[in-house]
C-alpha positions as CSV (number, residue, x, y, z in Angstrom):
1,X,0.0,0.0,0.0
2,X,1.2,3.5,-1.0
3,X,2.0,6.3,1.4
4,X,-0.8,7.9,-0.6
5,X,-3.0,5.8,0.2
6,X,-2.6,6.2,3.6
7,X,-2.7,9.4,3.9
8,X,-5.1,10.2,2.0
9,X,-8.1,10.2,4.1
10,X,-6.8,12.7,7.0
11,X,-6.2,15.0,4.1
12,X,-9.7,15.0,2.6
13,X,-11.8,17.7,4.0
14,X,-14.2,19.3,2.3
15,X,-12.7,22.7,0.5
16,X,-9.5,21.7,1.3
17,X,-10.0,22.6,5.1
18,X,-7.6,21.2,7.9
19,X,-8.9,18.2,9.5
20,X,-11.9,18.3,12.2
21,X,-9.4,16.3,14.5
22,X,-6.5,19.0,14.0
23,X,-9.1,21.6,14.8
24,X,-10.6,20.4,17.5
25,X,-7.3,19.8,18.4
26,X,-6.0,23.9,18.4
27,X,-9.5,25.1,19.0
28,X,-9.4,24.3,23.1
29,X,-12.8,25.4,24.9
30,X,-11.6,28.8,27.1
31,X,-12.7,27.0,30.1
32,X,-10.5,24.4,30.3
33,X,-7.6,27.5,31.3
34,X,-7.8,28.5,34.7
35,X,-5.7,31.6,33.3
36,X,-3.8,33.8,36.2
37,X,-6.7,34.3,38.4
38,X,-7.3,31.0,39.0
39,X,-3.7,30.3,39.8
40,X,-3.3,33.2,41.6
41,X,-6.2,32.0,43.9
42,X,-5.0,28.2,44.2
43,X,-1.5,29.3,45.6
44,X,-3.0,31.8,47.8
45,X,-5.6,29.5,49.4
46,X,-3.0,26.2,49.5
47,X,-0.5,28.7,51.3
48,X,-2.6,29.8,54.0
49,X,-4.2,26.4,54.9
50,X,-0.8,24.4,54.1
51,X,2.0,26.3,53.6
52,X,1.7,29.1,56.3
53,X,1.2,26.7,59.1
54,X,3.8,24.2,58.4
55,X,6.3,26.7,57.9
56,X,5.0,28.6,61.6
57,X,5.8,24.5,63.5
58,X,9.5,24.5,61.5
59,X,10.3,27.6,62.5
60,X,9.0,27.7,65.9
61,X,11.1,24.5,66.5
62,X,14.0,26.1,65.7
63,X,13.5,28.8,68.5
64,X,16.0,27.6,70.7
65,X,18.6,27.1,68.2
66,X,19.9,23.8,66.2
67,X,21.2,22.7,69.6
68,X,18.0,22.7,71.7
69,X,16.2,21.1,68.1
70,X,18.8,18.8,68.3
71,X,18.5,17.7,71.9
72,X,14.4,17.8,71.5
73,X,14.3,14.9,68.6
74,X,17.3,12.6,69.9
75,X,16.4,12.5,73.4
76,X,16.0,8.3,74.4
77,X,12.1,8.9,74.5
78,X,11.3,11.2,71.5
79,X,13.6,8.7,69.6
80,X,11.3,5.7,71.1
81,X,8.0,7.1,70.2
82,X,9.3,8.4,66.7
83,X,10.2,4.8,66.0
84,X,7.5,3.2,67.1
85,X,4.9,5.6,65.5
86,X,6.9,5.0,61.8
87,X,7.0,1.1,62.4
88,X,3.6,0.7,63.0
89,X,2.4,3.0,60.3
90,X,4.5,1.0,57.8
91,X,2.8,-2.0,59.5
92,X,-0.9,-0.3,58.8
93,X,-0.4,0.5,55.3
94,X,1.2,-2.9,54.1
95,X,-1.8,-4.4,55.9
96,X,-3.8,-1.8,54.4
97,X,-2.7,-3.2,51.0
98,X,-3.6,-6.3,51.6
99,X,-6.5,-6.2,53.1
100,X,-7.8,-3.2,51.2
101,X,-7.4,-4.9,48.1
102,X,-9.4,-8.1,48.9
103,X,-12.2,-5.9,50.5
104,X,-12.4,-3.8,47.4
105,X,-12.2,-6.5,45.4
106,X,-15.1,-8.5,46.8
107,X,-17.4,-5.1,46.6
108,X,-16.4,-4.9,43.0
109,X,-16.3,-8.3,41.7
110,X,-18.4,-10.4,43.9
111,X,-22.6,-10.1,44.8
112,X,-23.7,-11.0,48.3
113,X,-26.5,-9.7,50.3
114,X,-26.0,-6.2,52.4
115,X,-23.1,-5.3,50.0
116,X,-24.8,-1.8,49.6
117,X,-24.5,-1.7,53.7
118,X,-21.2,-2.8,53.7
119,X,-19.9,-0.3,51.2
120,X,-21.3,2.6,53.4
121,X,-20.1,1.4,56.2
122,X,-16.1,1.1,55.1
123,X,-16.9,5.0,55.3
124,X,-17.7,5.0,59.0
125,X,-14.2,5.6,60.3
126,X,-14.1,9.1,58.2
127,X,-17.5,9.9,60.0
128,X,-16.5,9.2,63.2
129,X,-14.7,11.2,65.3
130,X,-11.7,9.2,66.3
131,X,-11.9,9.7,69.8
132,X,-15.3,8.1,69.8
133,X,-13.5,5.2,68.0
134,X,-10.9,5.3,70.7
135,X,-13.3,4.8,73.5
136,X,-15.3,2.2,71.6
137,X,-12.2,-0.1,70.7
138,X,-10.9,0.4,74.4
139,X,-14.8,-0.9,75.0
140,X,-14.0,-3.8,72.8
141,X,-10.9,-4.3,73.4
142,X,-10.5,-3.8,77.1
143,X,-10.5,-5.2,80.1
144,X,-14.2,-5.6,80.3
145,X,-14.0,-6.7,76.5
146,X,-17.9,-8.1,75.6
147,X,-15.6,-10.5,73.2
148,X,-13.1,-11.7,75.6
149,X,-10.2,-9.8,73.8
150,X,-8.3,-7.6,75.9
151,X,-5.1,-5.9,74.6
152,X,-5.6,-2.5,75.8
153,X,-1.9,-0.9,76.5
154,X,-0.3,-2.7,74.1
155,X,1.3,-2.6,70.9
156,X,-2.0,-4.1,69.1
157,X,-4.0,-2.2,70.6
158,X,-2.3,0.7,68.6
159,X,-2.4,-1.3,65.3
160,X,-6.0,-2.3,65.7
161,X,-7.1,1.8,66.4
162,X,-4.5,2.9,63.1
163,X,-6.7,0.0,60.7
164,X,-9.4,1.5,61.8
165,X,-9.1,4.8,61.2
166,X,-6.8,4.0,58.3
167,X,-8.8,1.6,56.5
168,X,-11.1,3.7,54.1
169,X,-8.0,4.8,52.1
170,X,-6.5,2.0,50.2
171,X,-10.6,0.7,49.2
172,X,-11.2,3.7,48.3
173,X,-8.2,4.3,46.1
174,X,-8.4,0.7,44.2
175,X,-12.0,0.3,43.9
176,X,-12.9,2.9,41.3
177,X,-9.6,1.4,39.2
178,X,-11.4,-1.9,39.3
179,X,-14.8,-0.7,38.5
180,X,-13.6,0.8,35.0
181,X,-11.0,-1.9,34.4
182,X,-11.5,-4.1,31.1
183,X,-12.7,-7.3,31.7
184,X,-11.8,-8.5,27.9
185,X,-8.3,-9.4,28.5
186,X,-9.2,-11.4,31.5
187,X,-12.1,-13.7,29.9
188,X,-8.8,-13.7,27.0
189,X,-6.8,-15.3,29.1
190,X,-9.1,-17.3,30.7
191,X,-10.0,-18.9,27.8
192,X,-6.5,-19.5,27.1
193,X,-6.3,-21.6,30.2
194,X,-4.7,-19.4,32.4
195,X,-5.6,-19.5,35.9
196,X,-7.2,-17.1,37.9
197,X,-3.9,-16.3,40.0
198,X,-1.9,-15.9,37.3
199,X,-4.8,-13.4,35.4
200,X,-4.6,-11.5,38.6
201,X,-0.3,-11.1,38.8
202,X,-0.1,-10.7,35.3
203,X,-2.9,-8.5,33.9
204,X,-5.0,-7.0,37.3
205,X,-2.0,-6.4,39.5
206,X,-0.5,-4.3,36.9
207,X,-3.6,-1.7,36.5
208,X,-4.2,-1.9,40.0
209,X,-0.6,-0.9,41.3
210,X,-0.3,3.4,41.3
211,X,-4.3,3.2,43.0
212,X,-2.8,0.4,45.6
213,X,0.4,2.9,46.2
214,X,-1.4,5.6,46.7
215,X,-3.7,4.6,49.2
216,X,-1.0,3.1,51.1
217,X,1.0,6.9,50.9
218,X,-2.4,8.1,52.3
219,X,-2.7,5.5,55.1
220,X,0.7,6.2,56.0
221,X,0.3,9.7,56.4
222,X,-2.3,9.2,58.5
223,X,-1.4,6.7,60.8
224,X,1.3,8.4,61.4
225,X,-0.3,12.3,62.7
226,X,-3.4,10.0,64.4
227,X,-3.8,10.8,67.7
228,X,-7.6,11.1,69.0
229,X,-7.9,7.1,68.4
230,X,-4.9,6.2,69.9
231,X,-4.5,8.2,73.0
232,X,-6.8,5.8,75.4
233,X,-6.0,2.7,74.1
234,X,-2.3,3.1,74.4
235,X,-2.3,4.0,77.8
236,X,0.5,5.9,76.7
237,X,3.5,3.8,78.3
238,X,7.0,5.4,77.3
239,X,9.1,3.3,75.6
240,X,6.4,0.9,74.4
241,X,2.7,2.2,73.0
242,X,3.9,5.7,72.8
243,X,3.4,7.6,69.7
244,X,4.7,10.7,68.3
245,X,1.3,12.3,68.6
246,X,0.7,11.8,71.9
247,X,4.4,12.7,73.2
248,X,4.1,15.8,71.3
249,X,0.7,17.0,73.1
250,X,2.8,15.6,76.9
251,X,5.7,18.6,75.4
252,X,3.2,21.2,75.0
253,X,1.1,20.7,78.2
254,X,4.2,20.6,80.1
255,X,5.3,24.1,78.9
256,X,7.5,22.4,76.2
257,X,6.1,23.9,72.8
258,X,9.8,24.3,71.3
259,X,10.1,20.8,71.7
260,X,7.1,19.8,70.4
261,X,7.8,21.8,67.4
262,X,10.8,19.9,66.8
263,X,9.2,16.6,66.9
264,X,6.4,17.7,64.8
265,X,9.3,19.0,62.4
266,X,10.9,15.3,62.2
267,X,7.3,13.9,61.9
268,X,6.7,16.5,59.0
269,X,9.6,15.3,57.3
270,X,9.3,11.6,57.6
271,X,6.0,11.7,56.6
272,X,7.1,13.9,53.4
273,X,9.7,11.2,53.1
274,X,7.6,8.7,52.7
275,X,5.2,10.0,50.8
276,X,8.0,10.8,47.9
277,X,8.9,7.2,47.8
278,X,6.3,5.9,47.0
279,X,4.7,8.3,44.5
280,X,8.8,7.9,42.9
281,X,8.2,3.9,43.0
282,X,4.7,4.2,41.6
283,X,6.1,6.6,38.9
284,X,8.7,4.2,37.9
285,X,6.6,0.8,37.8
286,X,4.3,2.9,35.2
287,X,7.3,4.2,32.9
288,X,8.7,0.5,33.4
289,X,5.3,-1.4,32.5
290,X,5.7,1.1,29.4
C-alpha cells in the first residue's frame, strides 16, 4: 500500500479545510484555562491552609537554636516514640494493601446480600470522630471486652485503632480502578487456560498498582499524625505504646512547645519522606510497565 494511500483520508476535508481532529485539536474550549486568576487564587488559598502553618511548626522548633532542636528529637524517648509511630504506620499500610485490596475486590467483583450496607459502612471511620472510635475499641478491646479480647496498652491495641481509622483509604483508592478496568483481556486469558492467580499477577496487579500505592501513601500519612484514636487505648506507656502524637501533646502541656515543634518537624519530614517514595516507585513501575 502507497503512502498515498494512507494518507489520504486525513487529508480529505471538504474545501481543502484542515482536518476536524487537528481543529478540535488547536481550537481548546476557554474553560479548560484556569488563566492567572485561578492560579493566583489556588496558591493563595494552598499557602494559607498548608504552607503558612507548616512553615510557623519548622520555624517555631528552631527557636532555641539547632542545639536545643537537636537535643528535643534525639532524646531516648522522643527517639522511642518516633520509631515506634513510623514502624507501625509502615505495619498499617502494608496491611492496608492487603486487606484493602481483597475488601475492594469482593465489593467490585463479587454479589452478596447487604453489599450496599457494607460499602457505606467502610466510610464509617471518616464519620466518626476518632476519639469516639478510641473509646469504643478500648470498649471492645479492654479489660471488660464483651468478646473476651483484651489488649488494651499494648502494641496491638495501637495497630488495631490505626486499621481502623486507616482503613477507608487504600478501598477507596483501588476500587474505582477496578470498576472501569476491562474485563476482555481477562475472559482472553481465561480462555487460554490461564488461571485465575496468574490473570490477577499478570494483567489486574499491573492496572491496580499506582491506585494500591497511593492509598497506602495516604494511610501512612495518617497513621502516622493520628492521635484522638490512639490516645486511650495506648495507655501511653513510654518506651512501648507511645506515639509521636501523643508525646508531642505531653511537650506542650508541660510548657515544652519548642520541643514539640521539633518533633512535629521530624514527623513532618518523615511523613514527606515517605510520601516521595512511593509516589517515585509508583512513577517508575508505570514508565517500566511502558
Amino acid at each position: 500500500m502507497s503512502a498515498t494511500s494512507l494518507t489520504g483520508p486525513r487529508s480529505a476535508a471538504p474545501g481543502g479545510s484542515a482536518p476536524a481532529g487537528g481543529a478540535a485539536r488547536r481550537a481548546a474550549p476557554a474553560w479548560r484555562s484556569t488563566g492567572a486568576l485561578g492560579l493566583g487564587v489556588a496558591t493563595l488559598w494552598l499557602s494559607v491552609i498548608v504552607l503558612l502553618p507548616l512553615s510557623a511548626v519548622v520555624v517555631h522548633s528552631l527557636d532555641g537554636g539547632l542545639g536545643a532542636f537537636w537535643d528535643a528529637v534525639t532524646s531516648r524517648q522522643a527517639l522511642a516514640a518516633l520509631r515506634f509511630t513510623v514502624l507501625v504506620s509502615l505495619a498499617t499500610a502494608l496491611i492496608n494493601v492487603i486487606g484493602g485490596t481483597l475488601i475492594a475486590w469482593v465489593l467490585v467483583r463479587d454479589r452478596f446480600p447487604g453489599k450496599r450496607f457494607v460499602n457505606a459502612l467502610i466510610d464509617l471511620p471518616f464519620a466518626l470522630p476518632t476519639i469516639v472510635a478510641g473509646l469504643v475499641l478500648l470498649t471492645l478491646y479492654g479489660q471488660r471486652s464483651p468478646v473476651g479480647i483484651d489488649i488494651a496498652f499494648t502494641q496491638a491495641a495501637v495497630l488495631v485503632a490505626l486499621l481502623f481509622v486507616t482503613l477507608p483509604f487504600v478501598i477507596r483508592s483501588v476500587q474505582p480502578v477496578l470498576i472501569e478496568l476491562d474485563t476482555e483481556m481477562e475472559e482472553a486469558a481465561l480462555s487460554l487456560g490461564a488461571r485465575n492467580a496468574t490473570i490477577f499477577r499478570r494483567i489486574v496487579l499491573p492496572n491496580l498498582v499506582p491506585a494500591i500505592l497511593s492509598g497506602a501513601a495516604l494511610a501512612f500519612a495518617r497513621a502516622v499524625g493520628e492521635f484522638g484514636s490512639i490516645v486511650l487505648i495506648s495507655g501511653n506507656i513510654p518506651f512501648k505504646t507511645q506515639v509521636s502524637s501523643v508525646y508531642v501533646f505531653n511537650l506542650i502541656e508541660s510548657d515544652a512547645p519548642t520541643s514539640a515543634a521539633a518533633v512535629s518537624t521530624v514527623l513532618l519530614l518523615v511523613s514527606l519522606a515517605v510520601l516521595l517514595a512511593i509516589r517515585g516507585i509508583g512513577r517508575w513501575g508505570v514508565r517500566y510497565d511502558r
